[in-house]
Biotite code that builds the C-alpha atoms (Angstrom):
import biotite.structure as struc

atoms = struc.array([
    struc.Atom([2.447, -6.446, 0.080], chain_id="A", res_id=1, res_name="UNK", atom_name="CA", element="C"),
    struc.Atom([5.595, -5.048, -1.294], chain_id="A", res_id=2, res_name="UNK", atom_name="CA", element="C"),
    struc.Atom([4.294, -1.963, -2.302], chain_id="A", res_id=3, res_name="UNK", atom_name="CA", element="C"),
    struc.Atom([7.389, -0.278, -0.762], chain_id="A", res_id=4, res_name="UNK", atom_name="CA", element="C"),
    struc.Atom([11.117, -0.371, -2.499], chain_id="A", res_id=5, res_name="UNK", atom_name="CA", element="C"),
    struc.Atom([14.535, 1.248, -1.629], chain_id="A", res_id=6, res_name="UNK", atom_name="CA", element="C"),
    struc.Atom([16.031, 3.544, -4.296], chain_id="A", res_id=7, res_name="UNK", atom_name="CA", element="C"),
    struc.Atom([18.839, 5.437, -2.994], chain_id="A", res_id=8, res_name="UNK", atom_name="CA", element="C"),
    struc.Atom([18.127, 5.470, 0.503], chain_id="A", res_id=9, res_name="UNK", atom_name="CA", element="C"),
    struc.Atom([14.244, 6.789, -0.523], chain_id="A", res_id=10, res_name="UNK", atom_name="CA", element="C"),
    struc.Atom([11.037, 4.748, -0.498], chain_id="A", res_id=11, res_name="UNK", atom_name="CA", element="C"),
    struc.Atom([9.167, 4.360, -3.431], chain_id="A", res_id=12, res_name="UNK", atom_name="CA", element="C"),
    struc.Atom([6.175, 2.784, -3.953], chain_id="A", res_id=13, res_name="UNK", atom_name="CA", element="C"),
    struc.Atom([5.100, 0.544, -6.472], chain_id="A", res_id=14, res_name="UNK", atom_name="CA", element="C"),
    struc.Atom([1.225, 1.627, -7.719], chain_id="A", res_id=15, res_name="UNK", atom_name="CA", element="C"),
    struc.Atom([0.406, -1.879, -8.829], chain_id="A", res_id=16, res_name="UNK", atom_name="CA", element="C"),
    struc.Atom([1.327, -3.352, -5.419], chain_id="A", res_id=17, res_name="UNK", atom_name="CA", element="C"),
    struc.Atom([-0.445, -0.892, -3.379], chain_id="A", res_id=18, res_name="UNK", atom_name="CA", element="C"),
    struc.Atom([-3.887, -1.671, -2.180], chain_id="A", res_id=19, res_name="UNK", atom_name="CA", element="C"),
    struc.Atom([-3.765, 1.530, 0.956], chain_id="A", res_id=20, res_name="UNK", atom_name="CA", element="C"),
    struc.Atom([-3.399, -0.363, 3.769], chain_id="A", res_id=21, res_name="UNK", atom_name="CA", element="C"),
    struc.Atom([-1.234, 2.252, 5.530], chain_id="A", res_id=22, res_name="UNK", atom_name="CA", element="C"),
    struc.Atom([0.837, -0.657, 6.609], chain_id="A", res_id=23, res_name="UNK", atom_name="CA", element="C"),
    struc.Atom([4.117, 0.618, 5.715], chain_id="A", res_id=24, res_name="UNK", atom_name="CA", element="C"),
    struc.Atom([2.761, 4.129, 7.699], chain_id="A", res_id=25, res_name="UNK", atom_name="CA", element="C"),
    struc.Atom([2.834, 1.816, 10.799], chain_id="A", res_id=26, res_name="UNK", atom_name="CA", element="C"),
    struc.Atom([6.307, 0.421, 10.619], chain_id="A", res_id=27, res_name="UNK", atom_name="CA", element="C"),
    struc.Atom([8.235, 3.639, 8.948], chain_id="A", res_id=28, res_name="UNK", atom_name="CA", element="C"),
    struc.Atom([10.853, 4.175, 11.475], chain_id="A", res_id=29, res_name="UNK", atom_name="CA", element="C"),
    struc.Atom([11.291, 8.055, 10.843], chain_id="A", res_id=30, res_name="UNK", atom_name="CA", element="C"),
    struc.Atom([7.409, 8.770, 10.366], chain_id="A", res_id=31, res_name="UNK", atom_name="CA", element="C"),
    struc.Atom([8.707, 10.188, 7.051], chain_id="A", res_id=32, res_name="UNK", atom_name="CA", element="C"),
    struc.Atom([5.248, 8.384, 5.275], chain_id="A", res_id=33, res_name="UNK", atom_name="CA", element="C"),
    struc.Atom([1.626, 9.498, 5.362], chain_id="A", res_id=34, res_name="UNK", atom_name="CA", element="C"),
    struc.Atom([-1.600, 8.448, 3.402], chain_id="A", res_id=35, res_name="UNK", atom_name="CA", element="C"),
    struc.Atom([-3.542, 11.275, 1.356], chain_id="A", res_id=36, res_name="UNK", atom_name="CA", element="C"),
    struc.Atom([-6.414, 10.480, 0.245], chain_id="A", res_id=37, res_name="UNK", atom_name="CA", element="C"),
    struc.Atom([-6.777, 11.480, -3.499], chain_id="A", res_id=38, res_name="UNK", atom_name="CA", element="C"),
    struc.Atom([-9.638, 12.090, -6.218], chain_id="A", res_id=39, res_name="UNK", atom_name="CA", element="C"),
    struc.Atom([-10.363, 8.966, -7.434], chain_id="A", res_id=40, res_name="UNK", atom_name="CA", element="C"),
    struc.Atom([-8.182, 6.945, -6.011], chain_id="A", res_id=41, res_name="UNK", atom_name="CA", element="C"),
    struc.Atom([-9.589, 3.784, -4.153], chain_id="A", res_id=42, res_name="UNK", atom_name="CA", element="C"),
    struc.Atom([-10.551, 3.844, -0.817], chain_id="A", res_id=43, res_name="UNK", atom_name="CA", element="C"),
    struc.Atom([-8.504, 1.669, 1.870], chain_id="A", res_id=44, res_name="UNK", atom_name="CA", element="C"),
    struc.Atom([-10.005, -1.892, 2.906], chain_id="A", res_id=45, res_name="UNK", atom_name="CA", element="C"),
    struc.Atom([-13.072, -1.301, 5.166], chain_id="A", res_id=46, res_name="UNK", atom_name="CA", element="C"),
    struc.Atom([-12.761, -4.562, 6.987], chain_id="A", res_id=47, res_name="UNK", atom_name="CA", element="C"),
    struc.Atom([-10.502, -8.005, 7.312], chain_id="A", res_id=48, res_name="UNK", atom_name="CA", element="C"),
    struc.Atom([-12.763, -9.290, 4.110], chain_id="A", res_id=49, res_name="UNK", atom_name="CA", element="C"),
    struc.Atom([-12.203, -6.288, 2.278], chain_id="A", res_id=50, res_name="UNK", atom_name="CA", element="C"),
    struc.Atom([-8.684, -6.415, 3.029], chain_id="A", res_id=51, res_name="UNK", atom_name="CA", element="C"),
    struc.Atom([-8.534, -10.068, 2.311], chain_id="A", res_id=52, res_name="UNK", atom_name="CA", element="C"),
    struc.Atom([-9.937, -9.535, -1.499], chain_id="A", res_id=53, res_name="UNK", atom_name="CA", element="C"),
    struc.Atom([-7.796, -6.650, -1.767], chain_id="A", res_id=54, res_name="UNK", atom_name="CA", element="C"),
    struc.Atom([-4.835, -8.527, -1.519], chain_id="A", res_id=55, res_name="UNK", atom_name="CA", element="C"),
    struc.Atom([-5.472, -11.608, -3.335], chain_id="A", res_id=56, res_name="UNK", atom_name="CA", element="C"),
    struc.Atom([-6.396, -9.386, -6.128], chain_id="A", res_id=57, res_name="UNK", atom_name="CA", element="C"),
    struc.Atom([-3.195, -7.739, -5.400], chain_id="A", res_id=58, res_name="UNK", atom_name="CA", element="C"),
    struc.Atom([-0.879, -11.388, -6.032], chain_id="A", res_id=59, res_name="UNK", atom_name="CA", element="C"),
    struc.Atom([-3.115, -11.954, -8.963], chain_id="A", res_id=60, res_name="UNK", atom_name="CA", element="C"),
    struc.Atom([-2.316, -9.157, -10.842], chain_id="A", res_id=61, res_name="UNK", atom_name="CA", element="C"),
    struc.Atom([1.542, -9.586, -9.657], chain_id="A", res_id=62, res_name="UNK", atom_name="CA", element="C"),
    struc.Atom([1.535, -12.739, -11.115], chain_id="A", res_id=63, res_name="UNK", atom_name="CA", element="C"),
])
């Protein structure tokens, strides 16, 4: 997705590229990343079709 960029040796993530995967949780190699689940914020894909719609709605609004 993307959603993760290097600025000064510290990840930052990009809202618009986001969907809450937790991918980039799964490949951090220092564990230094969690997901917290905020007020309003949308809720990570339930499924492979949710996922799926997520992300193509993700490239669409990249452009």
């Amino acid at each position: 997705m993307d959603a993760l960029i290097m600025k000064d040796d510290i990840a930052v993530r990009d809202i618009q590229r986001c969907i809450g995967c937790g991918l980039c949780i799964s490949v951090c190699p220092t564990e230094a990343l969690r997901l917290e689940l905020r007020e309003g914020a949308l809720v990570p894909p339930f499924d492979r079709r949710e996922f799926r719609e997520a992300m193509v709605s993700s490239l669409q609004r990249a452009g």
